[in-house]
C-alpha positions in Angstrom: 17.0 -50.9 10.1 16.7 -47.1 11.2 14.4 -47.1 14.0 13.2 -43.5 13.3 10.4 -44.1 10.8 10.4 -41.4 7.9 6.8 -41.8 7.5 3.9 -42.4 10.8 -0.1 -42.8 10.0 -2.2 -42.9 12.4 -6.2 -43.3 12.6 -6.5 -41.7 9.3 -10.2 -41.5 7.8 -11.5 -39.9 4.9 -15.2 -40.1 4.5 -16.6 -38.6 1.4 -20.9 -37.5 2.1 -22.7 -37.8 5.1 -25.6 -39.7 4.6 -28.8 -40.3 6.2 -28.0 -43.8 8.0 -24.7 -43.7 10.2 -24.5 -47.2 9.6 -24.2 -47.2 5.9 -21.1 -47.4 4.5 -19.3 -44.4 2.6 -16.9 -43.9 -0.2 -13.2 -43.3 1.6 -11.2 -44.9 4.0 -11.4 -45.1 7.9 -9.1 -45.6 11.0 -5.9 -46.0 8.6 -2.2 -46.4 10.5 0.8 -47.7 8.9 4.5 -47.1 9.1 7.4 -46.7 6.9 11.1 -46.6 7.3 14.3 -45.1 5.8 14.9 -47.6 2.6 11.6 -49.9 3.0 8.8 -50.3 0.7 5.7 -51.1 1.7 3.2 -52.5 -0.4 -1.0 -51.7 -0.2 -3.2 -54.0 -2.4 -7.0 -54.3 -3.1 -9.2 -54.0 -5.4 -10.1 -51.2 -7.8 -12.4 -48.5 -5.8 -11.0 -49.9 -2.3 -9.7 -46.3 -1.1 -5.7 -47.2 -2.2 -5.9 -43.7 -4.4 -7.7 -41.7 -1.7 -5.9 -42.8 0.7 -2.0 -41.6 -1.7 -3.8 -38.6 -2.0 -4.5 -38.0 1.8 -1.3 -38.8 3.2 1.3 -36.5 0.5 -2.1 -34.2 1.4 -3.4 -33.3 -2.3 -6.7 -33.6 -0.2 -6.9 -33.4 3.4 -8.1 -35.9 5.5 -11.7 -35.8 7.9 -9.1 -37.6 11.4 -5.9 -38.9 11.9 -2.0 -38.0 12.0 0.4 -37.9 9.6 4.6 -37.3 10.7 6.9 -37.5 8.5 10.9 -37.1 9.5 9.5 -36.4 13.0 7.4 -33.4 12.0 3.8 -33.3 12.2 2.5 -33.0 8.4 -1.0 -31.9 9.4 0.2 -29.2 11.3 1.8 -27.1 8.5 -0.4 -24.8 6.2 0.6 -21.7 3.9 4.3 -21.8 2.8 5.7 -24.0 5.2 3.0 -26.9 4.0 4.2 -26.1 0.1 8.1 -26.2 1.6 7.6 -29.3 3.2 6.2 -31.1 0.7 8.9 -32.2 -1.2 9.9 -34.8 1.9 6.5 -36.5 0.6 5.9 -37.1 -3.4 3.4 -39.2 -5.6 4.3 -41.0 -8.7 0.8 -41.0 -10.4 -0.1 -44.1 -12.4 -0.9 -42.0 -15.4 2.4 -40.1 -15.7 1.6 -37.8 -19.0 -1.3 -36.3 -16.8 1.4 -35.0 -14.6 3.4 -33.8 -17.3 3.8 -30.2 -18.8 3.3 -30.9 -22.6 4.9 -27.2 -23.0 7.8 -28.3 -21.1 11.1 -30.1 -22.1 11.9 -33.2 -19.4 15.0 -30.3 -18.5 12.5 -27.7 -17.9 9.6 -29.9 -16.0 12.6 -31.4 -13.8 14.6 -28.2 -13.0 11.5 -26.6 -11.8 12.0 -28.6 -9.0 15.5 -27.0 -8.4 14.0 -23.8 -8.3 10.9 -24.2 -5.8 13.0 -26.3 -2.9 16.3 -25.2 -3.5 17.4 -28.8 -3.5 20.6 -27.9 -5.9 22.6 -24.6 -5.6 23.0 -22.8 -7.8 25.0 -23.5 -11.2 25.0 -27.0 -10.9 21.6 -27.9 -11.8 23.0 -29.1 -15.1 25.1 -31.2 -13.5 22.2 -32.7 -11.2 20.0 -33.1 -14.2 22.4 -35.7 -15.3 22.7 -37.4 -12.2 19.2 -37.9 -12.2 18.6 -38.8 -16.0 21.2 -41.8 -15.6 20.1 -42.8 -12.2 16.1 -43.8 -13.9 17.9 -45.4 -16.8 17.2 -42.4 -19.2 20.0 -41.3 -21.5 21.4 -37.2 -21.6 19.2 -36.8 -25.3 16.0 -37.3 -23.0 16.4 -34.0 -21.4 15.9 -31.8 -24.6 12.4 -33.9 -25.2 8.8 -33.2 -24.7 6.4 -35.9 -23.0 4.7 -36.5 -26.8 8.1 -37.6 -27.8 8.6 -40.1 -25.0 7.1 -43.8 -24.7 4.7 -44.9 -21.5 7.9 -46.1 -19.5 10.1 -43.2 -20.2 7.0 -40.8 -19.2 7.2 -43.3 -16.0 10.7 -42.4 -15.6 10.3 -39.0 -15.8 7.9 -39.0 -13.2 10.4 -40.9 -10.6 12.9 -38.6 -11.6 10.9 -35.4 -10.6 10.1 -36.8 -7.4 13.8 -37.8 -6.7 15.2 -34.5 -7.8 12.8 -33.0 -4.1 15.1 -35.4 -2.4 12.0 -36.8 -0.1 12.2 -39.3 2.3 8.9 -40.8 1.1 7.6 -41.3 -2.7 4.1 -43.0 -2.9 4.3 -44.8 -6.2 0.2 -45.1 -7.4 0.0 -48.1 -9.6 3.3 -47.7 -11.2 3.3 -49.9 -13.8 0.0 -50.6 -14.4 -0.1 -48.9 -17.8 2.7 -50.4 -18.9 3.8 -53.7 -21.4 5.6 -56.1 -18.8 8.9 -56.2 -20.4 8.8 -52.4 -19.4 7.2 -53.0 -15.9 10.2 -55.6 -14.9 12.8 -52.3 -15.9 11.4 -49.9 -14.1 11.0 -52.1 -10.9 14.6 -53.2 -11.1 15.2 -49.4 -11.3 13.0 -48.0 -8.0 15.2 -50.6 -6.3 18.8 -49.4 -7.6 17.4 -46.1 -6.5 16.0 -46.9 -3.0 19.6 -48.8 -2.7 21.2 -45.8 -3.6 19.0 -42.9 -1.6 17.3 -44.7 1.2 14.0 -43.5 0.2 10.8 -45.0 1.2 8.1 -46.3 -0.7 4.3 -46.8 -0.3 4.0 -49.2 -3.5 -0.1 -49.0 -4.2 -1.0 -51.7 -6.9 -3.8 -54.2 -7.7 -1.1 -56.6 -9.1 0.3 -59.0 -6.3 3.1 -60.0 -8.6 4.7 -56.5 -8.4 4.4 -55.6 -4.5 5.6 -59.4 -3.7 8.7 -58.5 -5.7 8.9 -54.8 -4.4 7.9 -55.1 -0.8 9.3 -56.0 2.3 5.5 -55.6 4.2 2.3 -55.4 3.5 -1.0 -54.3 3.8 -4.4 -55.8 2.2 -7.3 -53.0 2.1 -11.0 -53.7 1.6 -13.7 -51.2 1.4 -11.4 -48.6 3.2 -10.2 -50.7 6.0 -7.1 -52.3 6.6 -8.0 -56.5 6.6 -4.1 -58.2 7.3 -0.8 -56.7 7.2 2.7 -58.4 7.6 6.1 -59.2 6.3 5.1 -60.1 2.5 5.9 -63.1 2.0 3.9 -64.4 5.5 1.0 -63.5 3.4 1.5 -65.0 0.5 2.7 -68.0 2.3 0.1 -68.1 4.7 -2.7 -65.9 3.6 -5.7 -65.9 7.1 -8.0 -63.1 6.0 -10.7 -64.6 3.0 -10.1 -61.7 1.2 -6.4 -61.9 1.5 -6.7 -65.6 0.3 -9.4 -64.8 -2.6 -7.0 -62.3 -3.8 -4.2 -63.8 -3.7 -5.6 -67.3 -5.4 -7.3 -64.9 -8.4 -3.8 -64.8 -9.5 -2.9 -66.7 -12.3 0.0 -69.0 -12.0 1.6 -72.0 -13.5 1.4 -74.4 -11.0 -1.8 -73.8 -9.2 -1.7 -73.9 -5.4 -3.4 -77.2 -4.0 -6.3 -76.9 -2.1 -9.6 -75.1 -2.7 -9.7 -71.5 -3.6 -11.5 -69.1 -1.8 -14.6 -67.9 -3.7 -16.3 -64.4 -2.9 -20.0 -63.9 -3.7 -20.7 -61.0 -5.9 -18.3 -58.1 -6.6 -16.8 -55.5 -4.6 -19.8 -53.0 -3.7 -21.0 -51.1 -0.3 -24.5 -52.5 -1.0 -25.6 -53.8 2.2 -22.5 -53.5 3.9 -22.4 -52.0 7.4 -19.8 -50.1 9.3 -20.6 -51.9 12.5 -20.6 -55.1 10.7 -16.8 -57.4 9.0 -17.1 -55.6 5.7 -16.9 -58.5 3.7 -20.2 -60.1 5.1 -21.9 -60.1 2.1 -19.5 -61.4 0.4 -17.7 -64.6 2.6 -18.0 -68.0 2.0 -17.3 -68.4 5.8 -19.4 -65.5 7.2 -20.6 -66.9 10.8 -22.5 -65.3 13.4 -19.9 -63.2 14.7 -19.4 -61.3 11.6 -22.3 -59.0 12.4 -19.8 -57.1 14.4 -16.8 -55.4 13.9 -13.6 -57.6 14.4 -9.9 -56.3 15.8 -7.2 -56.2 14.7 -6.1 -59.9 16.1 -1.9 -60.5 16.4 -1.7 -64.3 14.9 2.3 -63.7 14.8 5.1 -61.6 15.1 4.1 -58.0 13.1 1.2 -60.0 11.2 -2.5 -59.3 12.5 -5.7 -60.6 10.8 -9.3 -58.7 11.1 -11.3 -61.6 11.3 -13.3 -63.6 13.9 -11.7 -66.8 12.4 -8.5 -65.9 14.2 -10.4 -66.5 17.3 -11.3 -70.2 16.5 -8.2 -71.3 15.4 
């Protein structure tokens, strides 16, 4: 593997309000780092309202974050404002998990995509045509797609359309936002097996953010579990779902359905995911875990239980 990373987070926090008590929790995300590398995907799971979106949205910087660092390619992304922040951006695109709220319903896929041409100069001159239908056969679209509008194209073509857009920047990173979420799974399987041909084919890196285990096991080569804005585990995929430590890790992972159940008793959390009564100097999941012990009234580290897999829990210390 490259050991230049195409994309470097560090300590990145988003906080939305202020609030009157600094130890109540807020909406956002806090003290976020991750890596990426040319050709890997990483996966980032949790729950609905856990920060996943936010934290898309911070790091391609559609909003800008309260903290942190963000390099992609070796340049600092935080640094850059006016022209050279809009130039720059195509090393750093978002599939959104909506795709016809990204799309010009005036525009022709030809149009929408060759705008892309035009802004970054990614294609000289007179052989945009020529690009267009790279791109169109490399997302599994046919040459008839490009003369359509996005009311004329199904959920996974829209999908499509999307990855094509951010392909035709030529980033080094595309966050893909719940990919497939809105889509039948017949459809879902298809476009998976086709961000792969095209990572195989470009190098590209991924930061896969989903709810559905089932897709980031398949995708992923690591991951990371979030919870109320925090990072809870990370590690090489299939450690976790071998060998899940965190509770939350385990509840998730075991409120998948399957058709030969895992043996053992599942992990049950009390309640639902809510910052009532949670506090930041506090393990998050307090309220919530079955085996909440003393301890858990403060913050826990990041603890190293093997090789690139760490665990933000105090169980970690007693085993």
């Amino acid at each position: 593997m490259n050991t230049q990373t195409s994309l470097s987070v560090r300590n990145l926090s988003k906080v939305f309000g202020r609030g009157t008590d600094p130890e109540i929790l807020l909406p956002g995300f806090r003290q976020i780092s991750l890596e990426a590398y040319p050709g890997e995907s990483v996966g980032l799971v949790g729950e609905s309202g856990c920060g996943k979106t936010t934290l898309a949205r911070c790091l391609t910087r559609l909003i800008d974050p309260d903290a942190g660092g963000i390099v992609v390619n070796g340049q600092d992304f935080m640094r850059l404002e006016g022209k050279a922040l809009r130039l720059f951006r195509r090393h750093v695109q978002i599939v959104f998990q909506r795709p016809e709220t990204s799309l010009n319903p005036r525009m022709t896929v030809a149009r929408f995509v060759g705008e892309v041409f035009h802004n970054f100069h990614t294609v000289k001159q007179g052989e945009e045509r020529q690009r267009l239908l790279e791109l169109v056969q490399w997302v599994g679209l046919r040459e008839e797609h490009l003369s359509r509008y996005p009311h004329q194209l199904s959920g996974g073509e829209k999908q499509r359309v999307g990855v094509m857009r951010a392909l035709a920047c030529e980033p080094s990173v595309i966050f893909l936002d719940e990919p497939t979420s809105a889509l039948d799974v017949s459809v879902q399987a298809q476009v998976l097996r086709t961000l792969r041909e095209i990572q195989e084919r470009t190098g590209v890196s991924f930061i896969l953010i989903s709810h559905d285990v089932a897709v980031v096991r398949y995708m992923c080569s690591r991951l990371l579990v979030m919870y109320l804005g925090e990072i809870v585990e990370e590690g090489p995929t299939e450690a976790l779902f071998v060998r899940p430590r965190h509770p939350y890790t385990r509840a998730l992972f075991d409120a998948v359905p399957r058709l030969h159940p895992k043996t053992g008793t599942p992990v049950l959390l009390e309640g639902e995911l809510t910052t009532r009564n949670v506090r930041v100097s506090s393990c998050l999941l307090l309220p919530r875990c079955p085996f909440a012990m003393e301890a858990c009234a403060y913050k826990p580290p990041m603890i190293k239980v093997e090789k690139g897999h760490g665990v933000a829990c105090w169980l970690m210390k007693k085993g």
